[in-house]
C-alpha positions as CSV (number, residue, x, y, z in Angstrom):
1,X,-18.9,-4.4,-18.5
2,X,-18.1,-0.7,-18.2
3,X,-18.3,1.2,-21.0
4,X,-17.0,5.0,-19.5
5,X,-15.9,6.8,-22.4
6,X,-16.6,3.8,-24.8
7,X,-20.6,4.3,-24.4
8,X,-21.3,5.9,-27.7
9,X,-18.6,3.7,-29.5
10,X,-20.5,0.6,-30.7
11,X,-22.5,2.9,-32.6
12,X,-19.2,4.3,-34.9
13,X,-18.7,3.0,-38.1
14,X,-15.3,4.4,-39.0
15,X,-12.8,2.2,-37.8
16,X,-10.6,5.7,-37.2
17,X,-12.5,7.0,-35.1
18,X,-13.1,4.1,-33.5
19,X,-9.3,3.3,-32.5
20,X,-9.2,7.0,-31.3
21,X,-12.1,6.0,-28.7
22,X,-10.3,2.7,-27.4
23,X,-7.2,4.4,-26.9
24,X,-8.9,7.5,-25.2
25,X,-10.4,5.2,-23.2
26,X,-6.5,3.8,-21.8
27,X,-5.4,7.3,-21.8
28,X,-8.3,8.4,-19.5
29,X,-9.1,5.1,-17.2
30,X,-5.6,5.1,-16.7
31,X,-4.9,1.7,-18.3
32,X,-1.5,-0.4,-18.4
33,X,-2.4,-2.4,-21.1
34,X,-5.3,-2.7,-24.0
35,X,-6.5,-6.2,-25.3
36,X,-8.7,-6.7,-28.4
37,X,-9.5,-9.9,-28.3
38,X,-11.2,-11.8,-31.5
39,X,-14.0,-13.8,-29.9
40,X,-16.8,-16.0,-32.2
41,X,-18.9,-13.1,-33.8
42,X,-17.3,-9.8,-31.9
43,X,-14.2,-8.1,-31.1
44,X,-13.7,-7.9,-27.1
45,X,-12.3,-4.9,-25.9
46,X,-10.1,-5.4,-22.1
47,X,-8.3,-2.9,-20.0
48,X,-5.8,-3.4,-17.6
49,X,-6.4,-1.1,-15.0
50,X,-4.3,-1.1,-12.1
51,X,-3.4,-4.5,-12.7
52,X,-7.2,-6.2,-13.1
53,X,-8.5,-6.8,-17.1
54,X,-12.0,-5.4,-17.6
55,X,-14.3,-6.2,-20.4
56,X,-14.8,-2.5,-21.7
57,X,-16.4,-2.9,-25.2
58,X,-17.8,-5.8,-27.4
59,X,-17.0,-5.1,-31.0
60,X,-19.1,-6.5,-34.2
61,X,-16.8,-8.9,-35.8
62,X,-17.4,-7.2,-39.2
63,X,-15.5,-4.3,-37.7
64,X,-12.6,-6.2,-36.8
65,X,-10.3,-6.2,-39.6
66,X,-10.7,-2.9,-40.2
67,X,-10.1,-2.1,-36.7
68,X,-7.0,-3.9,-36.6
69,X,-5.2,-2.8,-40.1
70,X,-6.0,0.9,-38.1
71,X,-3.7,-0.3,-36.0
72,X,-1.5,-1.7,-38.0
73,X,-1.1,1.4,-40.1
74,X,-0.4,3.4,-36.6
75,X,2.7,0.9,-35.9
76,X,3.5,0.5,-39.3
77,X,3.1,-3.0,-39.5
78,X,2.0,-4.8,-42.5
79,X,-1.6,-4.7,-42.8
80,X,-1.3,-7.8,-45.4
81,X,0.4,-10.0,-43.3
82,X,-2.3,-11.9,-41.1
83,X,-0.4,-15.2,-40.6
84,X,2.4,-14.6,-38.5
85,X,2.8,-12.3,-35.4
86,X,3.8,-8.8,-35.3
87,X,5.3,-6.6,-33.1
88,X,5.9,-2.6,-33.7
89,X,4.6,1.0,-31.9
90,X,3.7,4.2,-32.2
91,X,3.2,7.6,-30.2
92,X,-0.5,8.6,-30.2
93,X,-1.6,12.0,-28.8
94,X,-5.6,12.7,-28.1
95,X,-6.4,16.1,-30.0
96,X,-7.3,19.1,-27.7
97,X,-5.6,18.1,-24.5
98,X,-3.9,20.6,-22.2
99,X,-0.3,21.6,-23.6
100,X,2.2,19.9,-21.8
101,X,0.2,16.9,-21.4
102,X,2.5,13.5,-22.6
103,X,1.4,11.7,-25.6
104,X,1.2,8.0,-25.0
105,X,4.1,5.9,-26.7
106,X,1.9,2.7,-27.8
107,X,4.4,-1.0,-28.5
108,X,1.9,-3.0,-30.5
109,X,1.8,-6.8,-30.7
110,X,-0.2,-8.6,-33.0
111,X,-1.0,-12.9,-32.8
112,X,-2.8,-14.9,-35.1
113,X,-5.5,-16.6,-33.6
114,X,-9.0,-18.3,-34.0
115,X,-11.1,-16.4,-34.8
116,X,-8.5,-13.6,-36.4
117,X,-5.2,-11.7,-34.6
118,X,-5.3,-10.9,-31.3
119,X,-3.8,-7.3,-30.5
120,X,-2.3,-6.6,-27.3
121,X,-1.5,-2.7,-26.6
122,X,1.1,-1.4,-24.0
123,X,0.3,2.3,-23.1
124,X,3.4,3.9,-22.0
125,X,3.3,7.9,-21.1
126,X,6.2,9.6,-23.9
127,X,8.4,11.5,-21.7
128,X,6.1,10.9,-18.9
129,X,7.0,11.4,-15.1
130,X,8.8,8.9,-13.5
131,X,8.0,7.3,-10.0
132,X,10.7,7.9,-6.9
133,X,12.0,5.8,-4.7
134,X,9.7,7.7,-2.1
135,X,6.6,7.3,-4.2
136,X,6.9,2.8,-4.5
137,X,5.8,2.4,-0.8
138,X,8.8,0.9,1.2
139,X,9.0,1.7,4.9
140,X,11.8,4.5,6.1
141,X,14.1,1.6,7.2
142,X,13.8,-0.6,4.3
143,X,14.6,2.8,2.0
144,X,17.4,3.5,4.6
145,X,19.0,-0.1,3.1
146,X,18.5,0.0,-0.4
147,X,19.7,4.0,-0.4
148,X,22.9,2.5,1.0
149,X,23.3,0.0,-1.1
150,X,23.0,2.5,-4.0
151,X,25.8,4.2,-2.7
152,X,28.2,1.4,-2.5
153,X,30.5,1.4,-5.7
154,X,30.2,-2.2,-6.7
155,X,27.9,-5.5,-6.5
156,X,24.9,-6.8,-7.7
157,X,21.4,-5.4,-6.6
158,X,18.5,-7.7,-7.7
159,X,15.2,-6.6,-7.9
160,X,12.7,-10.5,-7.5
161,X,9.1,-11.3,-8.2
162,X,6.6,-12.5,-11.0
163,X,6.0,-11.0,-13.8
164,X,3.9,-7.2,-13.9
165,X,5.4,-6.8,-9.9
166,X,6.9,-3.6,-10.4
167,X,10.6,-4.2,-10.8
168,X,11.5,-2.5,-13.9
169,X,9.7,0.7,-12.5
170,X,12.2,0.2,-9.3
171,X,15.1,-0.3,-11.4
172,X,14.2,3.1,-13.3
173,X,13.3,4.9,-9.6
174,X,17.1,3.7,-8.6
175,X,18.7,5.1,-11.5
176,X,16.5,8.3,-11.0
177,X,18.2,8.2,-7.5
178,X,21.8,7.7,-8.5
179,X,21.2,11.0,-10.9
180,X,19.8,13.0,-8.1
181,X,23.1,12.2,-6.0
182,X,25.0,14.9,-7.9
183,X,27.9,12.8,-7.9
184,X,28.7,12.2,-11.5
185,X,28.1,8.9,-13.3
186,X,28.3,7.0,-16.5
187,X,25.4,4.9,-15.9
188,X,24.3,2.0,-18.9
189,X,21.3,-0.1,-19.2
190,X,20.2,-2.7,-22.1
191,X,16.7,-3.4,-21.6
192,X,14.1,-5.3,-23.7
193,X,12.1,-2.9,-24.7
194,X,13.6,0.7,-23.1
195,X,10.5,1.4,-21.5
196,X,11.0,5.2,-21.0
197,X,14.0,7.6,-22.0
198,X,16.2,8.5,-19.0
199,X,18.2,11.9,-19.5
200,X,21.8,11.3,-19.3
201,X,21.5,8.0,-19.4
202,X,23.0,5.7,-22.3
203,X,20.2,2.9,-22.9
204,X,21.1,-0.2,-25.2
205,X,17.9,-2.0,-26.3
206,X,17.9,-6.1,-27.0
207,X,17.3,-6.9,-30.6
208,X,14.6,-9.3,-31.7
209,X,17.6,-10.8,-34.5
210,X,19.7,-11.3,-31.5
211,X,22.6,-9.1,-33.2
212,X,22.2,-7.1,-29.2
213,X,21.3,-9.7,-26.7
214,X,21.7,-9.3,-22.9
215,X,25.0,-10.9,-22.6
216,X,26.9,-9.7,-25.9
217,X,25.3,-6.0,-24.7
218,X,27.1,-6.7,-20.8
219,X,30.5,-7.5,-22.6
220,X,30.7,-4.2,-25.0
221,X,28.9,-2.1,-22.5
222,X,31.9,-3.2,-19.7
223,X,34.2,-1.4,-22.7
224,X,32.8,1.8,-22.2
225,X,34.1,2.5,-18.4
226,X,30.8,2.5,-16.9
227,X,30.2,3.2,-13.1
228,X,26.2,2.0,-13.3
229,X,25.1,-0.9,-15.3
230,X,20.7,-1.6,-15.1
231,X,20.3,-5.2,-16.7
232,X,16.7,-5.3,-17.6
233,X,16.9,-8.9,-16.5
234,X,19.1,-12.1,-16.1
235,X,17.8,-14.5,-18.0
236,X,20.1,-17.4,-18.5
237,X,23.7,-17.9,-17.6
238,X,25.2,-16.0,-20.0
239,X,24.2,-12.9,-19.2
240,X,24.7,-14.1,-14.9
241,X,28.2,-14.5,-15.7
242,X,28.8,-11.4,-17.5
243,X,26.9,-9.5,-14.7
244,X,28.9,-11.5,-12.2
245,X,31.9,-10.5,-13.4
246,X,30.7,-7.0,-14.1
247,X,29.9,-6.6,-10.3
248,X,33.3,-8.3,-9.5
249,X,35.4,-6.1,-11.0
250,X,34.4,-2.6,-9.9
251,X,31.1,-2.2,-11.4
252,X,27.2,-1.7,-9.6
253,X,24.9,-3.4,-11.4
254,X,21.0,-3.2,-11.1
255,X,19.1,-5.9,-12.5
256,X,15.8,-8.8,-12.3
257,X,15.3,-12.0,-11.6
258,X,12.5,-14.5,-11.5
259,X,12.4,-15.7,-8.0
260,X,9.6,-16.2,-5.8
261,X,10.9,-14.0,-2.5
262,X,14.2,-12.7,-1.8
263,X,16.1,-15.3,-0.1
264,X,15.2,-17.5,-3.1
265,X,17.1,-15.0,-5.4
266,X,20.2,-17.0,-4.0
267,X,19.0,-20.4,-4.6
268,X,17.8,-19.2,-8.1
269,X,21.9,-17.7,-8.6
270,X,23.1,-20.4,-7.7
271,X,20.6,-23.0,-9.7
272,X,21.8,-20.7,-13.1
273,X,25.6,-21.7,-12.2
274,X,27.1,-19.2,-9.7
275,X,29.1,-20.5,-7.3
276,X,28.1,-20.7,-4.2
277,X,30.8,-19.0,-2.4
278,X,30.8,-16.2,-5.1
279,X,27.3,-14.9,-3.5
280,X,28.9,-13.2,-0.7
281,X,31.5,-10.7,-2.5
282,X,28.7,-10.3,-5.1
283,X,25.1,-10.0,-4.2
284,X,24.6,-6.9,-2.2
285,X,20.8,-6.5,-1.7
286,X,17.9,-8.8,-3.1
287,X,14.5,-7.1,-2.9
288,X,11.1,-8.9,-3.5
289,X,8.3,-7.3,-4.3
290,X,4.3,-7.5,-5.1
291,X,2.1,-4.6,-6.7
292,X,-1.5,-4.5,-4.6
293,X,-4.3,-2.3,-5.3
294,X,-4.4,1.2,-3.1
295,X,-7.6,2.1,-1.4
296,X,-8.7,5.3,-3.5
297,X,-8.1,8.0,-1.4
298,X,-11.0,10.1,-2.7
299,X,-13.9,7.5,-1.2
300,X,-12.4,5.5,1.3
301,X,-13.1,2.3,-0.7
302,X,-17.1,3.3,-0.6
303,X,-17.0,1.9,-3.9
304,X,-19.6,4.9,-5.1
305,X,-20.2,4.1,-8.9
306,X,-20.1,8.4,-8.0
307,X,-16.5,8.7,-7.2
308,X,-14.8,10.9,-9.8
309,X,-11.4,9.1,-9.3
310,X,-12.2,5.4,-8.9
311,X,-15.3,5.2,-11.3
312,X,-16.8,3.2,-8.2
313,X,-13.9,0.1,-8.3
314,X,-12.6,1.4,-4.9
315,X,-9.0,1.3,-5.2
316,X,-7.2,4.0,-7.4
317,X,-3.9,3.3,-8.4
318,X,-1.0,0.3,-6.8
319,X,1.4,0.5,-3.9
320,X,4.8,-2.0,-3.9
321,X,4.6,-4.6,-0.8
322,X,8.3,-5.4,-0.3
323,X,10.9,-7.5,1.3
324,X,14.8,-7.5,1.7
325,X,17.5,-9.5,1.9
326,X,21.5,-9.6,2.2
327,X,23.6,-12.4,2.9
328,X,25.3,-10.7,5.6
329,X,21.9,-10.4,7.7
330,X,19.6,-12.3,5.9
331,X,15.9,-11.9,5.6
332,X,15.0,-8.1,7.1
333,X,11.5,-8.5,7.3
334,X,8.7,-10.9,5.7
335,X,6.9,-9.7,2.9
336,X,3.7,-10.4,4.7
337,X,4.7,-8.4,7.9
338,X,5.1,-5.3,5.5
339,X,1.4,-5.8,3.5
340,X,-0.1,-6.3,6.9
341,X,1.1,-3.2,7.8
342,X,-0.3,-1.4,4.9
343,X,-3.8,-3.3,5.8
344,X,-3.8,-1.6,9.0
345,X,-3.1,1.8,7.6
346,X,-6.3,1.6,5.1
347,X,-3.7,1.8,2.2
348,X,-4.6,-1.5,0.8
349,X,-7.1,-4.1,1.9
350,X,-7.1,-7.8,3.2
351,X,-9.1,-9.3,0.4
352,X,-6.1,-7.5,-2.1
353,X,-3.5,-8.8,-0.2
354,X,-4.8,-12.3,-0.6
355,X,-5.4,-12.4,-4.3
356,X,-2.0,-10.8,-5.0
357,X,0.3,-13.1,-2.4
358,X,-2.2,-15.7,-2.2
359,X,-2.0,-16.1,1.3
């Protein structure tokens, strides 16, 4: 268990200061995600760093309800309610960093449980720098494709894989594309949750009371002559048809899917109710892609508990591993011909490969 910047914490009693240490701890370790975790007679304490939970902190159980109506109060959730799960967020900023340094915007949600609520926090960087297209890792030709894709002006671009694969961040790198074009565009995204702010860019977010939901959003969003529309995914056939139709009628629209590789995105359309010879005139490009684990570039992998940048884990940070597909040429290259290719150029390693892909 590593306990970097938490080493001291065990040892506060004030459940303020205490919060401010966990969080730190994200800010600093780089972390996705934080998980408090009510276990029999402690609090457990996870981070997701680039992509892998580790145990960071055990917590005394009579801490924990005072640690989580801290949180609470940050999100502005109510501290009273313990029964049913909550969801809300807040921006946090650690005292005495460098101006100019992002606060982190925190979504909080909360989940009765056993042994008391689980809390589960997303760290997001407020205002924070987004990734390029040039930064996700895909190979000059497979850029080539998706840049000319981008500049085509209708169809449906799908971005495939599980869950935590990177597709939302190459939705956003797109749109940052399509802004850096010059050409002007009214570009429109509903997304559950907006993620991060885009300048210039009308964003519609889902609501929980369904009032906004992905297809109702599609329909009043197609009113508001749009060039660009970014689906933050398509979920059910609703929202497929009103995409469909968006991308039929003049429209490029950027969205997700849950397929397992790209040429399954097709199967997958056509499962949800598209006709079959609809996917022509309407899919343009269907990318699949995995997030692995980059060798960190400071040791070499050395895995030197030393290492200032990888705190001894060996890998710093996560490259995408890609593959495309259009129905005019089908499959462009295999997903596992491009993270072989990153193996040989020490950017990632075999091992990684295998637990991500699993093969």
């Amino acid at each position: 268990m590593r306990t970097t910047f938490l080493e001291r914490a065990e040892s506060l009693s004030d459940p303020v200061l205490l919060v401010d240490r966990i969080l730190r701890a994200g800010l600093f370790l780089h972390a996705s995600d934080i998980h408090l975790d009510p276990m029999e007679g402690f609090l457990r304490v996870r981070l997701r760093i680039d992509g892998e939970l580790e145990d960071v902190l055990h917590i005394p159980a009579t801490m924990q309800s005072a640690v989580t109506s801290r949180l609470k109060v940050l999100a502005s959730l109510d501290i009273a309610e313990r029964r049913a799960p909550q969801d809300g967020g807040f921006v946090w900023r650690l005292q005495g960093l460098a101006a100019g340094t992002p606060p982190l915007d925190v979504r909080m949600a909360t989940l009765p449980v056993r042994h008391g609520e689980r809390v589960t926090l997303r760290l997001l960087e407020a205002g924070g720098r987004r990734l390029g297209l040039d930064e996700l890792g895909m190979r000059p030709a497979d850029r080539a494709l998706f840049d000319a894709v981008l500049r085509r002006p209708h169809g449906l671009v799908l971005l495939c894989g599980p869950t935590g694969s990177g597709k939302t961040t190459t939705l956003y790198a797109a749109i940052g594309e399509l802004l850096r074009s010059g050409e002007p565009k009214n570009i429109i995204t509903v997304e559950d949750p907006v993620e991060y702010e885009i300048p210039g860019v009308a964003q519609a977010e889902v609501d929980s009371a369904d009032k906004v939901n992905f297809s109702k959003a599609l329909k009043s969003i197609l009113r508001h002559d749009p060039d660009v529309v970014m689906i933050g995914e398509i979920r059910d056939t609703d929202s497929l048809d009103a995409a469909v139709k968006a991308s039929l009628t003049g429209h490029l629209v950027l969205s997700t899917l849950h397929a397992n590789d790209a040429p399954s995105c097709v199967t997958r359309l056509v499962d949800m109710g598209l006709d079959a010879k609809l996917v022509p005139a309407t899919l343009r490009l269907a990318v699949a892609q995995r997030l692995v684990r980059r060798v960190c570039r400071e040791c070499g992998g050395a895995s030197g508990a030393e290492c200032p940048v990888c705190g001894g884990r060996g890998f710093s940070g996560r490259i995408g591993v890609f593959e495309f597909f259009t129905p005019e040429g089908g499959l462009v290259r295999p997903m596992r011909e491009d993270a072989m290719e990153k193996v040989e150029q020490g950017v990632t390693t075999l091992p990684e490969i295998v637990r991500v892909m699993g093969e």
